[in-house]
Structure formats: structure tokens, C-alpha cells
N, C-alpha and C positions, 0 to 999 in steps of 0.2 A: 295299321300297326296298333299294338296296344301294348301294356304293362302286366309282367303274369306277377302276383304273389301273394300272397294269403296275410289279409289286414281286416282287425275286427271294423265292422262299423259302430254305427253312433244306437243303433238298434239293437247288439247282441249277434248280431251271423256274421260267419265272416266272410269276406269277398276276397276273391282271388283274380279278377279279371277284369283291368280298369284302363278308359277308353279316353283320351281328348275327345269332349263334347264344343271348345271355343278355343279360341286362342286372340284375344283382345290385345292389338299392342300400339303402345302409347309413347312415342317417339319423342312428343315434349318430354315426358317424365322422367323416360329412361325404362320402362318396363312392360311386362308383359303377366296379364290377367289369363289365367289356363284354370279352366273347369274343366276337374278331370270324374268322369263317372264311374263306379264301382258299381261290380254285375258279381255275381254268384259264382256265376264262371263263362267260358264263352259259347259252352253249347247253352244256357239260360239265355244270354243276352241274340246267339244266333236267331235262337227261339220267338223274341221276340220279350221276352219278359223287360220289365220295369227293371232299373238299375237300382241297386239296394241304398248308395248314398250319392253322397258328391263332395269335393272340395277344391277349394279357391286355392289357386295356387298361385303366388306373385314372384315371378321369376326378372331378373334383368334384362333390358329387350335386346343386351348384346349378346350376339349369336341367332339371330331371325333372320340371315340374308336368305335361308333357301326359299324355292321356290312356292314349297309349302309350309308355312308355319309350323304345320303339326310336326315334322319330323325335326325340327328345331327342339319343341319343346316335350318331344317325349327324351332325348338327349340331355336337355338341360334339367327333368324332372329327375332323372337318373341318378343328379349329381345331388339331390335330395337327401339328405340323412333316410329320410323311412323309404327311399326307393333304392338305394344305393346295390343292394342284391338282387334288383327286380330282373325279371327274363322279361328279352323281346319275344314278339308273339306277332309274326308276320304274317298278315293279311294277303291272298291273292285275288 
């Protein structure tokens, strides 16, 4: 799965095609560290290219029961203000 929508990076291009690279979570704390990657788009990133940025996202670790992480938190990235109209982009 990924996140589709066109966001400037920190460099000037913009990226429209952005991947959970980790999903850290911290049970004492109450949270969850998600590094999410931004690509060009997903035929660049299929490709094989470098991903254009990255950012740290610290989400609450409540809602992590499924089995995989990531689909937790591309759900909870959602509820993000600058992801909030983002399209799924389902991977087979």
C-alpha cells in the first residue's frame, strides 16, 4: 500500500507517491514513530530510483492491533491534516 498525492518537498519537486519505510512503536510511551518516504511517483520508485524526501511522523500507538503495522498506520496517516485527501494506491 502507499499514499498517492502531490506534496512539495524540502528540495523544490514535488512528490506524489509516498511509501511507510518503518513503523517504530513504543508501548511505554503510548506512540508510534512512522517514516514515511516520498517518490516522484510510483512508476520512479517501481523503477527503482531514490525517494525524493522523508518524514517522521508520530502518530498514537492506539490503533496498531493489526497484524501488520503498516496498514494501521497508513490509516492513522490519513487522519493527518496534509494527508487527509490522500488516495490509496493498493499494491498486489
Amino acid at each position: 500500500m502507499a499514499l498517492k498525492k502531490i506534496l512539495p518537498t524540502r528540495f523544490g519537486h514535488d512528490a506524489e507517491y509516498h511509501k511507510v519505510e518503518s513503523v517504530h512503536l513504543n508501548f511505554v510511551e503510548n506512540f508510534a514513530e512512522v517514516i514515511l518516504l516520498s517518490f516522484e511517483n510510483k512508476k520512479t520508485r517501481d523503477a527503482g530510483y531514490r525517494y525524493l524526501d522523508s518524514r517522521r511522523i508520530l502518530l498514537k500507538a492506539i490503533g496498531f492491533n493489526d497484524d501488520d503495522p503498516r496498514k494501521a498506520a497508513y490509516k492513522l496517516i490519513k487522519k493527518q491534516e496534509l494527508f487527509t485527501d490522500s488516495e490509496d494506491v493498493i499494491e498486489h
